[in-house]
N, C-alpha and C positions, 0 to 999 in steps of 0.2 A: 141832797136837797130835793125838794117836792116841785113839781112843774110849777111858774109861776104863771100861766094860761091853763087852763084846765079844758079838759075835753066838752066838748058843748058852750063852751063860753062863747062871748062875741065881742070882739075888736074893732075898735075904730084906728084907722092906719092912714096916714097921708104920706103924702109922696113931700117928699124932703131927702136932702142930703144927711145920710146917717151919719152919726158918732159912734164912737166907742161908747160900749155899754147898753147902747139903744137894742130894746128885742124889734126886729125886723120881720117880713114875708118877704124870703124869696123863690126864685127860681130854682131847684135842684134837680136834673137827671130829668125833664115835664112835670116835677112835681114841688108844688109849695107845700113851705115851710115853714114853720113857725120859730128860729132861734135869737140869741144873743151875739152883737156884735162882742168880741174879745180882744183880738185884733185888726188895724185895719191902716193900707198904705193908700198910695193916692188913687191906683185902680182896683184891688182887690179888698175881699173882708174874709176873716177867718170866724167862723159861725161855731158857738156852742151851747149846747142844749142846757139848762138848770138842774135837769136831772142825769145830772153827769151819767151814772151808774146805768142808766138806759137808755142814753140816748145816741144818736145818731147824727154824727155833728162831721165839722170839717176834719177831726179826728180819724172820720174816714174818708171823706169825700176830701180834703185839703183844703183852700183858698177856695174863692169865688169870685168872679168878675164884681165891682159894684151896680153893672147895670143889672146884672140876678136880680140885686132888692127892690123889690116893689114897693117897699112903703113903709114906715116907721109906725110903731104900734102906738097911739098913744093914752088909750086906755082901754082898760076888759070888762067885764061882767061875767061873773057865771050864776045863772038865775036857777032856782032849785026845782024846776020844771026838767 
């Protein structure tokens, strides 16, 4: 499956409490990220990328706190600039 955020594009993100399914920004290692919630208990979330075959998800990293997430995506753009 193809990124569903594409490189250059630009998100609008609020801070809410995530769900399942919701593409998130969080926290990883200093550095943000762009993934999908997949799994998620009351403090953690397990994060995976859309482009499975590339990507770099809690597949390697495992779980993450929910305080990681910064913010719920709730829409993109990618302008052809």
């Amino acid at each position: 499956m193809s990124p569903t955020i594409l490189d250059g594009a630009f998100a609008v993100v609020v801070r809410k409490k995530p769900k399942l399914n919701d593409i998130v920004i969080a926290t990883v290692d200093g550095r943000e990220i762009i993934k999908r919630i997949s799994k998620i208990s009351t403090a953690k979330v397990f994060l995976t990328g859309d482009n499975e075959s590339r990507s770099t998800d809690s597949n390697t990293y495992g779980y993450i706190t929910i305080k990681s997430v910064l913010g719920v995506v709730i829409f993109n753009i990618h302008l052809p600039f």
